[in-house]
N, C-alpha and C positions, 0 to 999 in steps of 0.2 A: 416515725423517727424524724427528726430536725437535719434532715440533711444539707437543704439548700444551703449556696457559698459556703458550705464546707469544700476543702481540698480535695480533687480525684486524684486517681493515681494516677502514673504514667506507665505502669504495667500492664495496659490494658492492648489489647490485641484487635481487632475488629476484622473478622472474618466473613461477617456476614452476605447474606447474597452468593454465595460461592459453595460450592459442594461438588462430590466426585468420590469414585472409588467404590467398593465392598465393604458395607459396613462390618464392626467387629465390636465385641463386648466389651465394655470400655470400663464396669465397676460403679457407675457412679447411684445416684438418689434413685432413681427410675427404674435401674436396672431390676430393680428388686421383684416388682413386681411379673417381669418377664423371665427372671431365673427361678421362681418360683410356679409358674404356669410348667414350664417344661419341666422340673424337675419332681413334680405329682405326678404327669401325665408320659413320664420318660423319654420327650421332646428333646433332641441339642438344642439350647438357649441359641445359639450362632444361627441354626438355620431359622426360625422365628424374630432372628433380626436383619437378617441377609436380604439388600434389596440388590436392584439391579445394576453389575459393573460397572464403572466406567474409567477413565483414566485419572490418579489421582491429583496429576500434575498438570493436567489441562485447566482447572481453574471454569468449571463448566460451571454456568448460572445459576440458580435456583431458580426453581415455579415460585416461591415465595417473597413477596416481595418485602424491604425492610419498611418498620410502620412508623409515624412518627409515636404513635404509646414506647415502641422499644426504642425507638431515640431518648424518649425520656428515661428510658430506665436503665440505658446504658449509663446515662450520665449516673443515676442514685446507687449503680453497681458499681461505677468507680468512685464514689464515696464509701461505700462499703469498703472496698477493696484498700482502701486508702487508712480507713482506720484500722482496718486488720492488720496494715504494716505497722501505724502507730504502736498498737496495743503489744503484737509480737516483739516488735524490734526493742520496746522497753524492758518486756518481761524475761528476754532472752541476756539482754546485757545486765537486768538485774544477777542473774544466773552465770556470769560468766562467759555466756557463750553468745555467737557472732548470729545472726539472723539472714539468711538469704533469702530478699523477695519472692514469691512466685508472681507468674503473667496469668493474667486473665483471657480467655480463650473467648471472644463471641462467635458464634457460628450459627449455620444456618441449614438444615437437616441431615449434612451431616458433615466430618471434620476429618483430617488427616493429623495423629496425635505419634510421640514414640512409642506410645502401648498400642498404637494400629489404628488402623479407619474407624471411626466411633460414630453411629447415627443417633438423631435427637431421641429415637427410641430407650436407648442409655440410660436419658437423664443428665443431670450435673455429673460430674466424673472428675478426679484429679490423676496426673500419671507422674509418678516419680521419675520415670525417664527423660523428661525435659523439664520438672520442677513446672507444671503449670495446670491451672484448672479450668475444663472446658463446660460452657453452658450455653443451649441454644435456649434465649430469652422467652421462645414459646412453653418454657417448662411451667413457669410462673401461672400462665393461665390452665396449664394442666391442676397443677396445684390448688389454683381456688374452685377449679368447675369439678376435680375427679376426687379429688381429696378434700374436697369445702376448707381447705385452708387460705384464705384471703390474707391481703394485709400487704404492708411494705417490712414491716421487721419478719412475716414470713419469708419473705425474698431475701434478706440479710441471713435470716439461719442459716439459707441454703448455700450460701455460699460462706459465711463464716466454718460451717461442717465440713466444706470441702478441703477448707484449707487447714482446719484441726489436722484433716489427711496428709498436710505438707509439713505442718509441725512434728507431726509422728515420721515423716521420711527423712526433715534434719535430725533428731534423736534418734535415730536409728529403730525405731522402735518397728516400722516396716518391714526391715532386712531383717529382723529375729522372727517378726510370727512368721513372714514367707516360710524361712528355713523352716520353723516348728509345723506350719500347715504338708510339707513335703514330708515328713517323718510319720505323718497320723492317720487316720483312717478318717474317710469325707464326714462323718456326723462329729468330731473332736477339730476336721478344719471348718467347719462352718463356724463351732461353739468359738474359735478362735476368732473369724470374722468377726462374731458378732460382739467380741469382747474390744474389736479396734473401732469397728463403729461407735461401738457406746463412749468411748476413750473422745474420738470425735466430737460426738455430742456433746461432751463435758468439755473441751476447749470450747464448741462455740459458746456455751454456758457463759465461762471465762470471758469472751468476747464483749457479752452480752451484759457483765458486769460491770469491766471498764466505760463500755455506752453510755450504760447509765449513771456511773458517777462523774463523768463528761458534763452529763446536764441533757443530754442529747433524745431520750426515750419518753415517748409521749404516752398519755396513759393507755393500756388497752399494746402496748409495743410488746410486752413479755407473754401475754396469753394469746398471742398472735404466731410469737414462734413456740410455745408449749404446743399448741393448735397441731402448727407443720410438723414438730416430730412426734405427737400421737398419731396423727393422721398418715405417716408413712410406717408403725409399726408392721412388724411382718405377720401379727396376728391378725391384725385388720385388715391388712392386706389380703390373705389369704381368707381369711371368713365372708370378705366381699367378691372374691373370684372366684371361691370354689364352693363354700358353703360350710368349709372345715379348717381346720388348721393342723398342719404339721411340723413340732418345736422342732424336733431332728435338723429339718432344712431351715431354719430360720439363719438368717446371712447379713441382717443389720439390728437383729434385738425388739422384742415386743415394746406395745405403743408405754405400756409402763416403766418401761426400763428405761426409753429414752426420754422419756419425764424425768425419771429420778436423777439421769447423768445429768442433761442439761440444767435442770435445777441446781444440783449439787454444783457443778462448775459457776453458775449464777451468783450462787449464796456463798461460795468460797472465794472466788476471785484467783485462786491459788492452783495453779496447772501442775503442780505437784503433788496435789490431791488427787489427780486424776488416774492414779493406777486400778484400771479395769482387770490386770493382768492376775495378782494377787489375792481378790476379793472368791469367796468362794459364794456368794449370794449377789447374783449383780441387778 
């Protein structure tokens, strides 16, 4: 991706170095594969992420220290970030309606968020209680070493995905499956998860279309984030940890599925195409 002297945002947060608190399940990319270890082996996901207390308003150090690689990719995530405002804030006023930024959360193993203390264990994660999406920078190298997905537009998926999550919380579309996941029984709220996820995946699509008629995407930019969401499907997932797969529990949509959204969001440009809700083959 052509990012250099492109615009960053000013939404950007910088946490890093700093951590504190009891971790707590936060929702985001990563999580997947840790909700799904416990929920084979009938593990609470919570205790599997739970490190050791500490105060979360102390502002205690990290053993890790920040590197300059993540100086650099602070900078190319607030380019990112900066065109995800461009691209929403157009397509929201084409439509009518007002677009409210979210902040970008960098952090550093683990974070104090409105949806609770969230460890890098997690993943990227967005929380509609403060409107903001958290990512500790070391996910990216998770991403090319555990999931062979490399790249700089795999790094844009991941957080253009996060914030398809922010678009779904200003349309409200958040607050209707919550209530619908509270009415159903856990195999019909996963199927619901996995229907917001995929909704996700087809806005970064979306994203990922404006880029490139920007001028912005280099070749090899688009099969680099195909890459990252084959490669966090909950089948491959699950076939790489366990040796099996179980559809019932799947919580963000097999590696095909989230091909087909984020393609289809790519090749339409049109975030109104993007009802997962409706489709009974997704």
């Amino acid at each position: 991706m052509r990012w250099r002297g492109e615009r960053q945002s000013s939404n950007v947060e910088d946490r890093r170095g700093f951590s504190g608190g009891k971790v707590a399940v936060g929702g985001g990319l990563g999580t997947v594969l840790i909700i799904i270890i416990a929920l084979i082996f009938g593990a609470d996901p919570r205790q599997l992420l739970e490190q050791v207390p500490s105060d979360p308003s102390s502002g205690v150090q990290s053993s890790r220290p920040v590197s300059t690689e993540e100086d650099q990719l602070k900078q190319y995530v607030s380019v990112v970030l900066a065109k995800s405002e461009d691209v929403w804030n157009n397509l929201f006023q084409q439509n009518g309606r007002q677009y409210r930024e979210p902040t970008l959360v960098l952090f550093t193993d683990r974070v104090q968020s409105a949806c609770g203390m969230a460890g890098a264990a997690v993943g990227p994660f967005y929380c509609p209680g403060d409107e903001k999406v958290y990512i500790d920078l070391s996910f990216y190298e998770e991403l090319r070493r555990r999931f062979n997905a490399p790249g700089d537009f795999a790094q844009a998926y991941v957080i253009a995905h996060e914030v398809g999550h922010h678009v779904q919380n200003l349309l409200g579309i958040s607050d209707r499956v919550d209530a619908m996941r509270r009415r159903v029984s856990e195999t019909e709220a996963n199927q619901l998860s996995v229907r917001l996820e995929l909704q996700a995946d087809f806005f970064a699509g979306v994203f990922a279309r404006y880029v490139r008629d920007q001028g912005m995407l280099d070749e090899g930019d688009i099969e680099e984030a195909l890459t990252a969401a084959s490669a966090i499907g909950d089948d491959k997932i699950q076939r790489q940890t366990t040796g099996y797969v179980v559809p019932d529990s799947f919580t963000h949509g097999s590696s095909e599925q989230r091909l087909r959204w984020f393609k289809k969001g790519y090749e339409t440009g049109d975030f109104r195409q993007g009802d997962t809700f409706s489709v009974r083959d997704l």
